[in-house]
C-alpha positions as CSV (number, residue, x, y, z in Angstrom):
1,X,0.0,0.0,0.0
2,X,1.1,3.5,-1.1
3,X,0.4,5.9,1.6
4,X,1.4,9.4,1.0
5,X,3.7,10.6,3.8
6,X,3.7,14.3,5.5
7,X,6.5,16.6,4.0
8,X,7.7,20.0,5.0
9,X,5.7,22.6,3.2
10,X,2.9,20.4,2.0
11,X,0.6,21.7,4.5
12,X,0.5,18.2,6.4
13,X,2.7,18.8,9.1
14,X,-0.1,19.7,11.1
15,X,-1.0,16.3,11.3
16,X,1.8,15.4,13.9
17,X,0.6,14.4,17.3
18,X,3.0,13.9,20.1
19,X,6.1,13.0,18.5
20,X,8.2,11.5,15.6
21,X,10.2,8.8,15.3
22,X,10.7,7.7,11.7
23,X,13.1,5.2,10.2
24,X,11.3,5.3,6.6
25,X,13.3,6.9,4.6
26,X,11.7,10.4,2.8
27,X,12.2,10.0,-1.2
28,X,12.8,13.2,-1.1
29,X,15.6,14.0,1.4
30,X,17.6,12.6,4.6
31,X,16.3,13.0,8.3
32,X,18.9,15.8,8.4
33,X,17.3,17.5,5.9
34,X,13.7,16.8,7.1
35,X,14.5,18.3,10.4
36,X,15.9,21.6,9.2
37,X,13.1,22.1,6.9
38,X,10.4,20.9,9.4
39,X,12.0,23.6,11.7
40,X,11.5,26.0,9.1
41,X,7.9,25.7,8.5
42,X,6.8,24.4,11.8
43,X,9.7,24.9,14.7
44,X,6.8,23.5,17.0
45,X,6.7,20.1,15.5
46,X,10.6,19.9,14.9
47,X,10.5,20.1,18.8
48,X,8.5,16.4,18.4
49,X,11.1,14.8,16.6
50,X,13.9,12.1,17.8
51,X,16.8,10.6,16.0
52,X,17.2,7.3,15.7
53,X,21.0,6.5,14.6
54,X,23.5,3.5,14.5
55,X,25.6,5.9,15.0
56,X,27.0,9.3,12.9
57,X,29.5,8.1,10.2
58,X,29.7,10.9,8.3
59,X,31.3,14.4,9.8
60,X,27.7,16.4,8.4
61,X,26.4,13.7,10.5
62,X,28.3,14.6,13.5
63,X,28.1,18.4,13.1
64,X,23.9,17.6,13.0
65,X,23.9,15.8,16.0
66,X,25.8,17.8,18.3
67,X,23.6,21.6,16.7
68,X,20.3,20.1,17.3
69,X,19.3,19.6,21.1
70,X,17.1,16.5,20.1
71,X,16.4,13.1,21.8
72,X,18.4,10.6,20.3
73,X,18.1,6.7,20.6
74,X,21.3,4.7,19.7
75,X,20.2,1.4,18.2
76,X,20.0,-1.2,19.1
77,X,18.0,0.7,22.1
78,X,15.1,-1.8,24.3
79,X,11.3,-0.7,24.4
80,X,11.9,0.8,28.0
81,X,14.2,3.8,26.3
82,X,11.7,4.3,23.5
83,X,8.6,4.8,25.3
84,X,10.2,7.2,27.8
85,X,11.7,9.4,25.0
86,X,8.4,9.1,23.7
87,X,6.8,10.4,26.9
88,X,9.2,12.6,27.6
89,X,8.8,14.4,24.1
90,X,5.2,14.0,24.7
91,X,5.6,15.7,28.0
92,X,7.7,18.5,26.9
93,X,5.3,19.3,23.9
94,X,1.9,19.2,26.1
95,X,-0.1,22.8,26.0
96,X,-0.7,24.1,29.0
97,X,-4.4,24.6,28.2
98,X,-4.5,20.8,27.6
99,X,-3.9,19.9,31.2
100,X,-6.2,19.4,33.5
């Protein structure tokens, strides 16, 4: 199944909820790219997002890494790690008019 993915500028990004953790990868561009263009259009949503590396190979991927204050999972990472970056992304991102 073809399902047409959110990109930056496409006026789809609203359609984020909590957080993103994707290891798809965008036909378009890299995560790097994706990040500094989501940040861009939506600095809100860029907030949402976590990087999921094997480790950064590259020296562009180094520079990346250590400029943006993401979370960051280092595979392989156990389901205890994921779900509390998740929360705590969730956590950080909650409007105050949302809680109770």
């Amino acid at each position: 199944m073809n399902v047409p993915r959110p990109q930056p500028g496409d006026g789809q990004v609203s359609s984020f909820s909590y957080a993103d953790l994707d290891e798809a990868p965008l036909p378009t561009m890299n995560g790097m790219e994706f990040y500094d263009a989501l940040g861009d259009v939506a600095p809100e949503l860029a907030r949402r997002v976590a990087f999921l590396t094997g480790g950064a190979f590259t020296a562009a991927s180094q520079a990346f890494l250590e400029r943006v204050d993401s979370p960051r999972l280092q595979k392989p990472f156990d389901l205890s790690a994921l779900l509390e970056t998740i929360g705590d992304i969730a956590e950080a991102n909650v409007s105050p008019a949302a809680t109770p």
